[in-house]
C-alpha positions as CSV (number, residue, x, y, z in Angstrom):
1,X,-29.5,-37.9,-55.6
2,X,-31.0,-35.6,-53.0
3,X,-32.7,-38.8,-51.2
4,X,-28.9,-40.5,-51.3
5,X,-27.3,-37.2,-49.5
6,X,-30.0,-37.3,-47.0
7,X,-29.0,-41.3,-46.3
8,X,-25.5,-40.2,-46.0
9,X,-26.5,-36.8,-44.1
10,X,-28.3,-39.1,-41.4
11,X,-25.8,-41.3,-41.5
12,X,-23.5,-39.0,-40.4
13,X,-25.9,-37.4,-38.0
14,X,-26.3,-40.7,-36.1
15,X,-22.6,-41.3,-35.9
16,X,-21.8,-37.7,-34.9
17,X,-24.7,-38.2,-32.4
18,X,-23.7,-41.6,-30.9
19,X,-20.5,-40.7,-30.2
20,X,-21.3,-37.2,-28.8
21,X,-23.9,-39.3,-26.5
22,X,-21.0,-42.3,-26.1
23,X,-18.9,-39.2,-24.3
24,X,-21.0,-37.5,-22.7
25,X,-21.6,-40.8,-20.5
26,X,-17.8,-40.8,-20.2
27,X,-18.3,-37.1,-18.4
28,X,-20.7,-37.5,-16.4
29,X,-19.3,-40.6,-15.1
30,X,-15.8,-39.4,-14.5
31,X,-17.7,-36.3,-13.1
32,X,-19.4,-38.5,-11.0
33,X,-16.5,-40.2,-9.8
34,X,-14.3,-37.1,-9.2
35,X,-17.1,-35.8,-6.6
36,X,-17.3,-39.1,-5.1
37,X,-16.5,-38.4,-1.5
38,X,-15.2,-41.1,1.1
39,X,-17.9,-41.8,3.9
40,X,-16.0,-41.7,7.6
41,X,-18.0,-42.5,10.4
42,X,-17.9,-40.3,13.5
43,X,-18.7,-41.3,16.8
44,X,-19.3,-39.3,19.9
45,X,-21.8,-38.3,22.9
46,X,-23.1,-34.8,23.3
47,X,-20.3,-32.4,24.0
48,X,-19.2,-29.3,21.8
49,X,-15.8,-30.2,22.0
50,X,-16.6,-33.0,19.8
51,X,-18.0,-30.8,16.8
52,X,-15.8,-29.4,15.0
53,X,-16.1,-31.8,12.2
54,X,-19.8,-30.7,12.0
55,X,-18.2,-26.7,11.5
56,X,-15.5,-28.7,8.8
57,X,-18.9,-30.3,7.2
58,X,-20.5,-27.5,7.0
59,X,-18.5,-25.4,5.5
60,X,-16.7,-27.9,2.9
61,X,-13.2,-27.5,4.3
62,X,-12.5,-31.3,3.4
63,X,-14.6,-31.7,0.0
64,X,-13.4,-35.3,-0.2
65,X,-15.3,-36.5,2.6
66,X,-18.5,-37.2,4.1
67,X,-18.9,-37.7,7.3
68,X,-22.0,-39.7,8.9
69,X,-22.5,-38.8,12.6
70,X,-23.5,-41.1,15.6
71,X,-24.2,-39.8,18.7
72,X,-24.4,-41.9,21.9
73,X,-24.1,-40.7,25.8
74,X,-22.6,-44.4,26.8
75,X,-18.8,-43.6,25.5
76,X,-18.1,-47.7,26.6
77,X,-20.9,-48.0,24.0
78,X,-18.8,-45.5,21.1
79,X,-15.9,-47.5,21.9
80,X,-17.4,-51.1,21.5
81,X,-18.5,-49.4,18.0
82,X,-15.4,-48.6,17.3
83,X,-13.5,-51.8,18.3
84,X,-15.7,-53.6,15.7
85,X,-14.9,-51.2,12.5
86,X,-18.5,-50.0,12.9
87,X,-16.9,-46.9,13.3
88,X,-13.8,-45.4,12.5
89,X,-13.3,-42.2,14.8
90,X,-14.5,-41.5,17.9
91,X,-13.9,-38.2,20.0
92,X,-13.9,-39.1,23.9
93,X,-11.9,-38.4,27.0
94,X,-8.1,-39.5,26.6
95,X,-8.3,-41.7,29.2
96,X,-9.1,-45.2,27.7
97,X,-6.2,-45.8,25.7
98,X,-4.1,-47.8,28.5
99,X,-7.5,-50.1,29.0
100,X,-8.5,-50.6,25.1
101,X,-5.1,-51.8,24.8
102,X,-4.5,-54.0,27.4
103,X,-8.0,-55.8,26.1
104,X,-6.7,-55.5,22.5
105,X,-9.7,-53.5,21.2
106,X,-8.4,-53.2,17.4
107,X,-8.5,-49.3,18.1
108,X,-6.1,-46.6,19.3
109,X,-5.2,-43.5,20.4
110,X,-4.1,-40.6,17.6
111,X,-4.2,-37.0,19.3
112,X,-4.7,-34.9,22.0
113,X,-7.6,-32.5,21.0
114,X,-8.3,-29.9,23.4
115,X,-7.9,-29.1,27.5
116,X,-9.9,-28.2,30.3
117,X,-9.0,-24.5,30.9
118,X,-11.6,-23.9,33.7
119,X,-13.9,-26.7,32.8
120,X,-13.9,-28.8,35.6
121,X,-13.9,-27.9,39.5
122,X,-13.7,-30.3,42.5
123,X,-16.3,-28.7,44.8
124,X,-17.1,-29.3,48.7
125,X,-20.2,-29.3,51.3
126,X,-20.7,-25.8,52.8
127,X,-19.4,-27.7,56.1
128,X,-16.2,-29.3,54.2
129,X,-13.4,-27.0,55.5
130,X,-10.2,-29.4,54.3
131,X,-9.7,-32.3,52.8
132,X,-8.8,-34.5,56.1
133,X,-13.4,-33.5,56.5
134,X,-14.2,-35.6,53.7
135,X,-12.6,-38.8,55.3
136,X,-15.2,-41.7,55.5
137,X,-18.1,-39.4,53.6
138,X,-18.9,-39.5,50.1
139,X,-17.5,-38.4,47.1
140,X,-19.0,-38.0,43.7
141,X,-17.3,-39.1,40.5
142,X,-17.4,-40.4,37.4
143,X,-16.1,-43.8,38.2
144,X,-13.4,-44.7,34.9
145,X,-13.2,-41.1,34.1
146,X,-11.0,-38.3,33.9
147,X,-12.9,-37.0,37.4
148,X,-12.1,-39.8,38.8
149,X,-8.4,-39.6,38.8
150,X,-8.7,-35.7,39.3
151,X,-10.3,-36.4,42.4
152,X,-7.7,-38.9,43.4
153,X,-4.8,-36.7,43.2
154,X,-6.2,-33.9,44.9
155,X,-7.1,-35.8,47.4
156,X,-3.9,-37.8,48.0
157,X,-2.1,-34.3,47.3
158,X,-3.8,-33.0,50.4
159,X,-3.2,-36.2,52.9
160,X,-5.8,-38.2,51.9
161,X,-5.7,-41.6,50.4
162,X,-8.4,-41.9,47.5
163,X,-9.6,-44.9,49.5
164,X,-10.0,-43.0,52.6
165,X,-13.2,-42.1,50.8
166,X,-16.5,-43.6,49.6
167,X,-16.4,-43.0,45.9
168,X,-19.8,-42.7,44.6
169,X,-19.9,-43.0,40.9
170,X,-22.8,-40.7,39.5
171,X,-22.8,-38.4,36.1
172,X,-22.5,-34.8,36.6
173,X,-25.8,-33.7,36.7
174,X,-27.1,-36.2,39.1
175,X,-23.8,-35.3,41.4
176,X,-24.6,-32.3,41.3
177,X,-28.2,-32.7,42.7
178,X,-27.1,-35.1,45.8
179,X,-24.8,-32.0,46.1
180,X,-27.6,-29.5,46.6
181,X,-29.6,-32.0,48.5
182,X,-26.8,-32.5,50.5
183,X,-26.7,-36.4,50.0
184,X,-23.0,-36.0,49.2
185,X,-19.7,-34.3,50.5
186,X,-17.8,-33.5,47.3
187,X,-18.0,-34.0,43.7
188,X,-16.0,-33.6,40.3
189,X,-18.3,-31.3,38.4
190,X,-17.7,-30.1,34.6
191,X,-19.4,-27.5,33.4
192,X,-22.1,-26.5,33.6
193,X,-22.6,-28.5,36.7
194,X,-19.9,-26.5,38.6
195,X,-21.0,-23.3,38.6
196,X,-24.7,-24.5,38.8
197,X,-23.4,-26.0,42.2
198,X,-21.7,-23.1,43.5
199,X,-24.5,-21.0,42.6
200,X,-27.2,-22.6,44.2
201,X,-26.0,-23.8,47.3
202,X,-24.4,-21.4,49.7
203,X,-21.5,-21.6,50.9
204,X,-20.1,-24.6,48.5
205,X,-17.0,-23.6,47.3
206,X,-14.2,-24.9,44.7
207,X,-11.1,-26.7,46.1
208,X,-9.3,-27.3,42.8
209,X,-10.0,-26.0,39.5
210,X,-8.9,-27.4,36.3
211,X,-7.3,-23.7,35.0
212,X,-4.6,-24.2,38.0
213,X,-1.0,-24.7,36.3
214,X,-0.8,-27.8,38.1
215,X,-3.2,-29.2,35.9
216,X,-2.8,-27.5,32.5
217,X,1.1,-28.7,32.4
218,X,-0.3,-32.3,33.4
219,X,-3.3,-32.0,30.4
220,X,-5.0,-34.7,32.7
221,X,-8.3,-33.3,31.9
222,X,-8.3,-33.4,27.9
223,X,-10.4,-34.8,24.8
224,X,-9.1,-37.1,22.4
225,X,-9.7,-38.7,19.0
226,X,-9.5,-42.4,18.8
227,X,-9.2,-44.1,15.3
228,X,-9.8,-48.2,14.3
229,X,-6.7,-50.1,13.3
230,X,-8.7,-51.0,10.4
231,X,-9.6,-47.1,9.1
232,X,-5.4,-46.5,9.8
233,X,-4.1,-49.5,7.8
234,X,-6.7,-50.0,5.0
235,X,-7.5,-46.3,4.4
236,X,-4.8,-44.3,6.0
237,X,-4.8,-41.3,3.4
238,X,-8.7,-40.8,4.9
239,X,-7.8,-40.8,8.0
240,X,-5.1,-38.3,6.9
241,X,-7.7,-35.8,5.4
242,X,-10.1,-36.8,8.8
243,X,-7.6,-35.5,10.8
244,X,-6.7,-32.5,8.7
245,X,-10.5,-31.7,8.7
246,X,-11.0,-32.0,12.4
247,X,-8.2,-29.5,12.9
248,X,-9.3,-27.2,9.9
249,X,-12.7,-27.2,11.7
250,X,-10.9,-25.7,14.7
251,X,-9.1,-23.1,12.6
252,X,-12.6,-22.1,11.1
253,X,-13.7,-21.6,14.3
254,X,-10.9,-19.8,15.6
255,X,-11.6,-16.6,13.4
256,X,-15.6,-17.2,13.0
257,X,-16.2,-17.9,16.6
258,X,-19.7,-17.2,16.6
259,X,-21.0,-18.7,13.5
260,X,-19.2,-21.9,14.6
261,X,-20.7,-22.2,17.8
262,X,-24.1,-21.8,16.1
263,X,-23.2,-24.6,14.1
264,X,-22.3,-26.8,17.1
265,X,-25.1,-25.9,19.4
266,X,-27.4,-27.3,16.6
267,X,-25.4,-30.4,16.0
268,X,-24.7,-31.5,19.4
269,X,-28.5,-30.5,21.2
270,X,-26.8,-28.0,23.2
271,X,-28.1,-24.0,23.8
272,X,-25.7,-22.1,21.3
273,X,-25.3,-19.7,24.9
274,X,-24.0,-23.0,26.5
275,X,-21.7,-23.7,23.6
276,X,-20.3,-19.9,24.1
277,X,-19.8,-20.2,27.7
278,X,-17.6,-23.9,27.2
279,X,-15.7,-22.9,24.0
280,X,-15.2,-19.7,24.0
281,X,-15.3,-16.8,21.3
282,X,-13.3,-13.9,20.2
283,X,-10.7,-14.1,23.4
284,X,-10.5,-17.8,23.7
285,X,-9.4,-19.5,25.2
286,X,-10.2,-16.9,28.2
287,X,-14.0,-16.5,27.5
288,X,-14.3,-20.2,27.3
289,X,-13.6,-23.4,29.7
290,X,-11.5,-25.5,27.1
291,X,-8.7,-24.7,25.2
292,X,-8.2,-26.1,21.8
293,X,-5.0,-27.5,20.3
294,X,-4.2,-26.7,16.9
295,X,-2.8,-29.6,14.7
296,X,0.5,-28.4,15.3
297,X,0.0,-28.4,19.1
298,X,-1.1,-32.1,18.8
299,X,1.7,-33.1,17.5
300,X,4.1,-32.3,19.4
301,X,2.1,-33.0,22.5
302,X,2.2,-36.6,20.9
303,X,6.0,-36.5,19.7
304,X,5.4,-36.5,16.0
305,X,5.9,-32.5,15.4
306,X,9.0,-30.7,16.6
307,X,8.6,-28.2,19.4
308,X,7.1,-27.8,23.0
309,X,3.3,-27.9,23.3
310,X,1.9,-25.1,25.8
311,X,1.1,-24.4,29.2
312,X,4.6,-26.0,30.0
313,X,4.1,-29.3,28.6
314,X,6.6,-31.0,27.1
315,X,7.4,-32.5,23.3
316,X,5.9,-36.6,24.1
317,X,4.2,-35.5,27.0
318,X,1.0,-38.2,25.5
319,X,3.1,-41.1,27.0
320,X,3.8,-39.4,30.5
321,X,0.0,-39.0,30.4
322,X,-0.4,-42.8,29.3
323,X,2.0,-43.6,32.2
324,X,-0.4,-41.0,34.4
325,X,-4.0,-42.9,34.0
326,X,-2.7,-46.0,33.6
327,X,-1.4,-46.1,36.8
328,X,-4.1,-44.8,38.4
329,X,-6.5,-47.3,36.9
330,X,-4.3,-50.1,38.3
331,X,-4.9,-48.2,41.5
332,X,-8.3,-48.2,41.2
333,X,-8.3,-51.7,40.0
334,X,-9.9,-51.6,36.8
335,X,-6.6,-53.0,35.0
336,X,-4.0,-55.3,36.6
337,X,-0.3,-54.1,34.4
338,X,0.7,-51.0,32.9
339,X,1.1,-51.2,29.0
340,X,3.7,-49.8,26.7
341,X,1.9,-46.5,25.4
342,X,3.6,-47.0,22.1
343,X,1.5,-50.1,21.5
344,X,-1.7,-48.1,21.8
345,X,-0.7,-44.8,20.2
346,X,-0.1,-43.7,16.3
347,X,1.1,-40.2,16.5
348,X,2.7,-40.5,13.0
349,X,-1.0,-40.1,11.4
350,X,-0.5,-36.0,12.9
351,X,3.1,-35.3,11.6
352,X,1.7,-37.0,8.1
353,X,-1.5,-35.0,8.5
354,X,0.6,-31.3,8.1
């Protein structure tokens, strides 16, 4: 009798224990898949108004998500990445949209992201008293670029004609070398090549400067996210909860200034004091060079979101800047048509993303 109850005992033992084991497999796989998180990959060259998905990251504001990281200086590079759904959001200037278009790149424009608020200076030659001086010498500029098209309207804003010029296509920090060395008249210079400039070689001096209202109610000077057509159709709820993040990584920042930028100087390469002196801190945007939209902002800058955007701008003001580089760039000959904006823009993905 007693070895019989022991039979049964075990046998109940090994039924109790296969099925306790049976569900506990069942947890930890539905654990497992719970804390799954979607992988987005992020492309962008060094710049710490590109990180604040590292801040978001960092400090699990979108717990669904991981993001993987890629950071190249060549942002013709980050695009051709992009255009082949081996990435599916870059940060950049905002001024490629009319061109990936026009080439049908698989990839558009989604959202304004933030504006140069001091960030960017046109700066002359000691011995450069107006504009009508610089006729026939060169000019320094980032050739396809945002400084590119800030130089041409100043320059055709004070009677000369952008070709009236020798544009001489150089980054920042080599422009502002030939400025020093005085191998060049003028330059487009963001920070902190602008002030470096003006510091170091007396009597240079700042013609325009991208804080003028002028150029805060055009938001010419302004980053931008890009997303693949691919990432928007196929997984458009994560690229809902990207966007979400990117903008919940700005909010972060907004009221932990200084953690934040200690996050981004390590992400991005830069000194954290660098960081400080572009984005700001407690009084942004006044302490800083760039002013960052909030998700709200975005959209109605893009016409998705109800409401005027600031510094004068208007609600759909991201076509009238479409409009603005695009015909600049047929100007300038790098595209022969203007495109409809609406063909290379998806502002829906911010009024879905509130």
């Amino acid at each position: 009798m007693t070895s019989e109850i022991s039979r049964r005992t075990g046998r109940r033992f090994a039924r109790t224990f296969a099925f306790a084991f049976f569900f506990g497999l069942m947890a930890v796989a539905t654990a497992t898949s719970s804390f799954a998180k979607e992988k987005v990959r992020i492309g962008h060259f060094s710049w710490p108004g590109y990180g604040f998905l590292y801040v978001a990251q960092e400090k699990n504001l979108s717990p669904d998500l991981e993001f993987e990281f890629t950071i190249i200086e060549d942002p013709v590079q980050l695009f051709s990445l992009l255009s082949t759904n081996q990435l599916d959001t870059v940060f950049s200037t905002i001024e490629f949209g009319p061109i990936a278009t026009a080439e049908d790149m698989g990839f558009k424009l989604i959202s304004i992201s933030n504006l140069g608020y001091g960030s960017d200076n046109i700066v002359v030659h000691p011995d450069i008293k107006t504009a009508a001086d610089l006729k026939g010498k060169q000019v320094a500029v980032l050739e396809g670029g945002l400084s590119h098209i800030m130089m041409g309207i100043w320059l055709e804003e004070n009677g000369v004609k952008w070709d009236e010029v020798e544009m001489v296509n150089l980054i920042a920090g080599d422009a502002a070398a030939a400025m020093i060395s005085g191998n060049i008249a003028a330059a487009e210079l963001w920070d902190p090549f602008g002030p470096q400039v003006l510091a170091d070689l007396p009597g240079a001096r700042s013609v325009s400067n991208s804080l003028e209202p002028k150029w805060l109610k055009s938001a010419l000077i302004a980053d931008a996210i890009f997303m693949s057509d691919e990432f928007t159709t196929k997984n458009r709820d994560i690229a809902v909860k990207t966007i979400q993040a990117i903008f919940a990584g700005v909010e972060y920042w907004r009221t932990n200034p200084t953690e934040a930028n200690d996050i981004i100087a390590n992400a991005v390469g830069f000194p954290v004091e660098d960081v400080q002196a572009i984005l700001g801190g407690e009084n942004n945007p006044e302490d800083g060079g760039l002013y960052m939209y909030s998700l709200d902002e975005a959209g109605r800058f893009c016409g998705s979101v109800a409401g005027d955007p600031p510094f004068g701008q208007r609600n759909g003001q991201m076509a009238d800047h479409w409009k603005m580089t695009n015909e600049w760039w047929v100007k300038f000959g790098f595209m022969d048509r203007t495109v409809d904006p609406t063909k290379g823009t998806d502002c829906a993905l911010l009024s879905e993303s509130r």
